[in-house]
C-alpha positions as CSV (number, residue, x, y, z in Angstrom):
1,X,95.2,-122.0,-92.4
2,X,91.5,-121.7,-93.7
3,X,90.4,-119.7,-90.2
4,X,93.3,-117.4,-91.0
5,X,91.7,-117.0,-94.4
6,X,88.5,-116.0,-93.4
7,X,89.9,-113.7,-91.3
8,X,91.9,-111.9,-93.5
9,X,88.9,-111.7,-95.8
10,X,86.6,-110.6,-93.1
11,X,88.8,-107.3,-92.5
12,X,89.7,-106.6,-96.2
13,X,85.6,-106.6,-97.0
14,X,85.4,-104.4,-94.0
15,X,87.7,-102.2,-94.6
16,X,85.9,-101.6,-98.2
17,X,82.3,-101.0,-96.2
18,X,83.8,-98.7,-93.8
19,X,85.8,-96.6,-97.0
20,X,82.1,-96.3,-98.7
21,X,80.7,-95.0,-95.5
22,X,83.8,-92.1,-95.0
23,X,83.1,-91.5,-98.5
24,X,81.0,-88.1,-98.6
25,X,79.5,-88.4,-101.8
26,X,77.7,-92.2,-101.2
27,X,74.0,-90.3,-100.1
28,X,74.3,-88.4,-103.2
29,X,74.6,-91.2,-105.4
30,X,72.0,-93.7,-103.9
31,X,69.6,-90.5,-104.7
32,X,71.3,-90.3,-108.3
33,X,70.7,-93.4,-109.0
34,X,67.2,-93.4,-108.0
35,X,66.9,-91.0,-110.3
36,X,68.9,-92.8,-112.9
37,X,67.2,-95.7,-112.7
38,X,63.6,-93.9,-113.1
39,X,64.7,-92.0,-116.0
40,X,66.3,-95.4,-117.9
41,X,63.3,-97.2,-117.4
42,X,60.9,-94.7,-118.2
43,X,61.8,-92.4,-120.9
44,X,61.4,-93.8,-124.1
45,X,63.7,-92.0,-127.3
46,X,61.3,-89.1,-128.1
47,X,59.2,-88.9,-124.9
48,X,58.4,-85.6,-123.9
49,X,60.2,-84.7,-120.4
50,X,57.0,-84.3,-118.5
51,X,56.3,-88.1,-118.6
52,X,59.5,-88.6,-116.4
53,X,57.9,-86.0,-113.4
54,X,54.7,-87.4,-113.5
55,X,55.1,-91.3,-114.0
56,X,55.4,-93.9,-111.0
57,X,57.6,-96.7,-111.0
58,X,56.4,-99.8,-109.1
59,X,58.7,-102.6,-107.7
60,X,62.0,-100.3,-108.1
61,X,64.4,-100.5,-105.3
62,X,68.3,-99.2,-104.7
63,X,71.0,-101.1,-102.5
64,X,72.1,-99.3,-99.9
65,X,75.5,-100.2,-100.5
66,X,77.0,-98.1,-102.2
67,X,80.9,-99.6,-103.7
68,X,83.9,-96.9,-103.9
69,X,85.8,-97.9,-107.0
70,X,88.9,-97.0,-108.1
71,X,89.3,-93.4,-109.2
72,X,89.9,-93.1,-113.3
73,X,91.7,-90.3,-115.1
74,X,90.3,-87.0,-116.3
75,X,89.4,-86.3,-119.8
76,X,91.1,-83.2,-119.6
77,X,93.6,-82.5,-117.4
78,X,95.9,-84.4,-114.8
79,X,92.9,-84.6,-112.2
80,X,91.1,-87.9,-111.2
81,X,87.1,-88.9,-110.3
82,X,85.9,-91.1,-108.1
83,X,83.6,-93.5,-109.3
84,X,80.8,-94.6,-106.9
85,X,78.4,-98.3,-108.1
86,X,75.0,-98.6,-106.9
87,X,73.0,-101.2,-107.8
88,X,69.2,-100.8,-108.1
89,X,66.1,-103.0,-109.8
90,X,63.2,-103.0,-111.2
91,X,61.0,-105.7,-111.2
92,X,63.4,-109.0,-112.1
93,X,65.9,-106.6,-113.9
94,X,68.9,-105.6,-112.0
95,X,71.3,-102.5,-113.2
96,X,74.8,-101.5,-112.3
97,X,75.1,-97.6,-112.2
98,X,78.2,-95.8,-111.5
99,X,78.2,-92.2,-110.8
100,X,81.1,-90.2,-111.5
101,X,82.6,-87.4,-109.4
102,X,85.5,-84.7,-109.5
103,X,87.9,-84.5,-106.7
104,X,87.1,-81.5,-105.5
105,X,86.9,-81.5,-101.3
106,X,83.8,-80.4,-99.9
107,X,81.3,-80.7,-103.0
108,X,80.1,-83.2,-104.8
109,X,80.4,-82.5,-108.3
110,X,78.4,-85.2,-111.0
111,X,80.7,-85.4,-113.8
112,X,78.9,-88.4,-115.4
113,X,76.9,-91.5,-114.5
114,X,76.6,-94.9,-116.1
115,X,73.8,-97.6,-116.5
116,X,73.9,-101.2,-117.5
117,X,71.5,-103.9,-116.7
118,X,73.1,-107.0,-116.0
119,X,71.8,-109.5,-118.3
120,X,73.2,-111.4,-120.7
121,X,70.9,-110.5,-124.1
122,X,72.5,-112.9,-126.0
């Protein structure tokens, strides 16, 4: 019973992985993110722009797993985006980002992308 567990688990978290590989957007994300991540850390309200280009980030580092969510709805529209979650740190604090993409074959269009560290601040 318990082996017959395991093995149903073992293909269910494999067939995720392999869906996150076929997905064509995941390489465009993990770079996203990167640049995400940078941006949240480093920009402060009323920093000038140029500080982002210029600064370096030490100890920061992206997963290269990269999940494939379940698509929400449009705004606007009947259409649907794919959400893609990468997770990244920086220094002891890890963040969740999720970056999110129209259905549209062949491109990949950044509709909107979201960052949370997870921590509990209270």
């Amino acid at each position: 019973m318990m082996r017959s567990i395991f093995t149903l688990l073992f293909f269910v978290f494999a067939a995720v992985a392999t869906h996150a590989a076929d997905q064509p957007c995941a390489q465009d994300a993990r770079q996203r993110a990167e640049l995400l991540l940078r941006l949240h850390f480093v920009m402060e309200a009323g920093d000038a722009p140029s500080k982002f280009a210029s600064s370096e980030v030490s100890n920061m580092g992206i997963d290269d797993k990269v999940a494939v969510l379940k698509p929400i709805k449009a705004l606007v529209g009947k259409g649907k985006f794919d959400v893609l979650e990468v997770r990244g740190s920086i220094y002891k604090a890890n963040y969740r980002m999720r970056m999110i993409y129209a259905q549209i074959t062949g491109s990949c269009l950044l509709m909107g992308q979201e960052i949370l560290e997870v921590s509990n601040p209270y």
